[in-house]
N, C-alpha and C positions, 0 to 999 in steps of 0.2 A: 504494500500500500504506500501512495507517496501522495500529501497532500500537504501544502502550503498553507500559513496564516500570514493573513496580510491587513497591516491596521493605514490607517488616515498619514499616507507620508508621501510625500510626494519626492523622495529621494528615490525612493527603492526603484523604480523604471530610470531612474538614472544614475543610479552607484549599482542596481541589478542585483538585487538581493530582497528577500521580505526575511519578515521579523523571528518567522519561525516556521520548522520545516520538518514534518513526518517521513522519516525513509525506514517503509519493513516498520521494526519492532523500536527506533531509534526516534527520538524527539530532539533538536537542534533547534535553540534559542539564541538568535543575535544580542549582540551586546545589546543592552537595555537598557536608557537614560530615565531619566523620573520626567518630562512631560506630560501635558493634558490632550486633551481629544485633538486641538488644536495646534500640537506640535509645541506648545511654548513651556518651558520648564518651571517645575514645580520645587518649592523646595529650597529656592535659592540660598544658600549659605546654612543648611541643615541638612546634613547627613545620614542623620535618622530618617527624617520625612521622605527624602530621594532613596532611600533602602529598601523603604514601606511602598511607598511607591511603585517601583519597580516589579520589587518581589507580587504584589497585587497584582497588575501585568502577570507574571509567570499564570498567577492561578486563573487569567483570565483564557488566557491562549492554553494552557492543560484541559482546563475548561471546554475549548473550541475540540479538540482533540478525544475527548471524552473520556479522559482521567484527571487525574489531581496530582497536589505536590508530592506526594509520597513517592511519584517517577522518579523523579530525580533523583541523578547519580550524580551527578559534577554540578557546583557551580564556578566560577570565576569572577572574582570582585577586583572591579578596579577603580582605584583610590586619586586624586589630586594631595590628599590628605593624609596621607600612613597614619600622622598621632591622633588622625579620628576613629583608628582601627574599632576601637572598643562600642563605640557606638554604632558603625557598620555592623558588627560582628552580633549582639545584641539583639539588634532586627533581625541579623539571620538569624540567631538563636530560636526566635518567637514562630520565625516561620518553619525550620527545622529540627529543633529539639530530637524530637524522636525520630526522624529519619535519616539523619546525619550523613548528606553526603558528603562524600569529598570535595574539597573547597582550597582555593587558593585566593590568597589577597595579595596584590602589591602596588605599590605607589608607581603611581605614570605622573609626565610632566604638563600633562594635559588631556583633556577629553575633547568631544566634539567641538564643545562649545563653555566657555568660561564658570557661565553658572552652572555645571555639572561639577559635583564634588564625585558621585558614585557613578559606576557604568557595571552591569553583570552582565552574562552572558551563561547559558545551563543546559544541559545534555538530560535527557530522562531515557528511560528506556520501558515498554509499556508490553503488557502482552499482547500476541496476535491473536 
């Protein structure tokens, strides 16, 4: 099965990619900023919020997919901020607790766009 999710961006016909991608038993989640319906970022200068954010995202597009977070096996956090780890990590906590994937954070010197502090990106893997 291969079935594509694709939200309000008017990038993706033109960088050629959507947001999130079914192939077989494999769920592929692009990096994912904390924006609203409208492309404009939420969250500015809160880490937490842009975490929550995001992550909500995830369970919207698992959602389209017709499972839940519990897929997930990888995620990828990427930071402007490392000494916000804690509060990053936190949010993941709330949304992972019990499923604990594997996760990686690290500080980049930049994301798409300035008012992004977080960017994730997450692998699930679902039965067929």
């Amino acid at each position: 099965m291969n079935k594509i999710f694709l939200d309000k961006n008017e990038w993706m016909d033109k960088v050629g990619y959507c947001r999130a991608k079914r192939v077989g038993n494999n769920i592929f989640i692009s990096g994912t900023v904390a924006n609203d319906i409208d492309g404009n970022p939420v969250g500015i200068g809160n880490a937490e919020i842009q975490t929550r954010v995001i992550l909500e995202k995830f369970r919207a597009i698992l959602d389209y997919f017709e499972c839940g977070l519990e897929t997930i096996v990888r995620t990828r956090i990427f930071t402007t901020d490392i000494s916000r780890w804690e509060e990053i990590g936190n949010v993941h906590g709330e949304f992972f607790k019990d499923i604990k994937p594997t996760t990686t954070m690290v500080e980049v010197s930049r994301l798409i766009s300035d008012e992004y502090l977080v960017e994730i990106e997450a692998e699930a893997i679902v039965e067929i």
